[in-house]
Structures are given as C-alpha cells and as structure tokens.
C-alpha positions in Angstrom: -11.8 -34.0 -15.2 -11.8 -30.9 -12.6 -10.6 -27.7 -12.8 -7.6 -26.0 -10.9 -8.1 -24.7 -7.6 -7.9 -21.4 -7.5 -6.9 -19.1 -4.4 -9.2 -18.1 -2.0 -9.9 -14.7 -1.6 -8.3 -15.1 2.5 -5.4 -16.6 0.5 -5.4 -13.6 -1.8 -5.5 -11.5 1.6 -2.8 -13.0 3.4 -0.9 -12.7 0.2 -1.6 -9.0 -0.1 -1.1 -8.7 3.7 2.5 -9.9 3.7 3.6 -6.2 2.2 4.8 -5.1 5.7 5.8 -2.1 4.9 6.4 0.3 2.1 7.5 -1.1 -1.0 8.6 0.6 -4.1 7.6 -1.3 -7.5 9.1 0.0 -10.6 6.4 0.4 -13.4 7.6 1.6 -17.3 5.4 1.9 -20.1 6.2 -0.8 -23.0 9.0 0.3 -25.0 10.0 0.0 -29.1 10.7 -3.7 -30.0 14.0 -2.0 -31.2 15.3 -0.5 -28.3 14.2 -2.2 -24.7 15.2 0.6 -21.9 13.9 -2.4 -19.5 15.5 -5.1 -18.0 15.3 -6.3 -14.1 15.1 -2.7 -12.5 13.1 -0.1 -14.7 14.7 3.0 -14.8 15.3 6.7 -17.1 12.0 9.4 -17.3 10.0 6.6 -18.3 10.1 4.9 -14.7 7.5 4.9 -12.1 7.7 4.2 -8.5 4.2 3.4 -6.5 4.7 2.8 -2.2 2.6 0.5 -1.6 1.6 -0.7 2.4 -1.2 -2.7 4.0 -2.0 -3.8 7.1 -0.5 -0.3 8.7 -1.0 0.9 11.4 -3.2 -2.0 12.1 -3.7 -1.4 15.7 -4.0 1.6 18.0 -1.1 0.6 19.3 0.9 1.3 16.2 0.4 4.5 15.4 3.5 6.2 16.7 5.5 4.2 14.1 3.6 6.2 10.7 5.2 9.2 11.2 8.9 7.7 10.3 6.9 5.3 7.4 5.1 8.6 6.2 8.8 10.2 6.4 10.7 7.6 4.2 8.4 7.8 1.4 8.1 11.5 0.9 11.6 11.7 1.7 11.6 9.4 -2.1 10.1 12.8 -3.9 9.5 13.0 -7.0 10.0 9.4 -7.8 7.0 7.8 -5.5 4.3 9.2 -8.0 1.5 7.5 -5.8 0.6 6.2 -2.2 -1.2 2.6 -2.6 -2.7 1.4 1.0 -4.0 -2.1 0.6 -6.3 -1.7 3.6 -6.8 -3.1 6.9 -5.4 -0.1 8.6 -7.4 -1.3 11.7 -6.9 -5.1 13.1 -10.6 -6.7 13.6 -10.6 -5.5 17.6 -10.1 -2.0 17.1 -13.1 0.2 16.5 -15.3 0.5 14.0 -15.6 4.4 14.0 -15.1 7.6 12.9 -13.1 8.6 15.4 -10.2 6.2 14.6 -10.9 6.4 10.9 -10.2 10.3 11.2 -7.2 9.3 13.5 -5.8 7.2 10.6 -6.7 10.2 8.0 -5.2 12.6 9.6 -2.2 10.8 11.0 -1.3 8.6 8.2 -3.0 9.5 4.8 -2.6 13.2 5.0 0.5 13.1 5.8 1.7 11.8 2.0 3.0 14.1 -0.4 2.0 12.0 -3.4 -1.5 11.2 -4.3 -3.2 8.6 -2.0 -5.5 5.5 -3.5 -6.8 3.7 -0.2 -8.8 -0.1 -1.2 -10.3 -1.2 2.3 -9.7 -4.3 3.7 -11.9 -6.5 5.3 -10.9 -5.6 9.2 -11.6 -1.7 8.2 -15.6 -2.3 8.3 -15.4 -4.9 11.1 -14.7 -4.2 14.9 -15.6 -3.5 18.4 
C-alpha cells in the first residue's frame, strides 16, 4: 500500500506564485458557538484584511508599475493591517545584489503604510 503523493515544494511555489497581485484575505477570530458574526465575507471590528503579493516586481523591468500597487493598498487604510510579500521580487536573471535589493526596499517595501512581513523566495538568493 503507498502513501499519497504529496506536492512538491515547486508545486507549492507555482501555487504561491499565482497571487499576481495584491490580494485582500479576510481573517476573524473564532466567534461564540451562539452567535456566528462569520459567514462567506468576514466583516464588523473583528475583521482583518492582510495584502498579500509575490512575484512583484520580479524583473527590473517592472518596477515602474509598484508605485500604483503600493498606492491601492495604503489607499485600503486602516483595514490592510499587514503587507505579506511571498518573495521572488527578483526573476532568476536579475542580480543578485545589494544594489537591487535596496532598489526593491526603498521602492516597494518602504513605501507601505502597514507593517511589512517579506518570506524570500527562491529567485531572491539566485541570479546573475
């Protein structure tokens, strides 16, 4: 008898990597067996909204598009209560130094009014 496949962690990437751009997930603590306040959408002071990219900018060649991204998150306020990149913020040609890794700080990261958690990816270590 054999076991299940499980996914591979590329599988597990490409999943990850099909986020193309900012997306809001609604997160609520659980509530009183008596009195749900959740249904399909998550909502009231309880809700929480996390953007979430990955694979953005990756490429030097897409930068001038974070400024608008950076834009329609913050414009969210409030609400977005944290910045989740899933890394590769670099495809596996660009390079592999400081120089674009402050580019992407200071054009993309910074740039957030909510708090930013950054995971690498595996192009962000890899490079020209």
């Amino acid at each position: 008898m054999g076991r299940a496949a499980s996914a591979s962690p590329a599988a597990a990437a490409a999943t990850i990597a099909a986020v193309a751009g900012a997306v809001l997930i609604h997160l609520a603590p659980p509530a009183a067996a008596a009195t749900p306040t959740c249904g399909v959408r998550c909502e009231g002071p309880a809700a929480v909204s996390i953007a979430v990219t990955a694979d953005i900018p990756y490429g030097l060649d897409r930068f001038a598009g974070l400024p608008s991204l950076v834009a329609d998150v913050n414009a969210a306020g409030a609400r977005i209560r944290a910045m989740v990149n899933l890394g590769d913020v670099k495809d596996g040609n660009d390079p592999c130094s400081d120089e674009y890794f402050v580019a992407i700080k200071e054009t993309f990261f910074d740039n957030f009014t909510a708090p930013l958690i950054f995971t690498p990816g595996d192009n962000d270590w890899t490079g020209a």
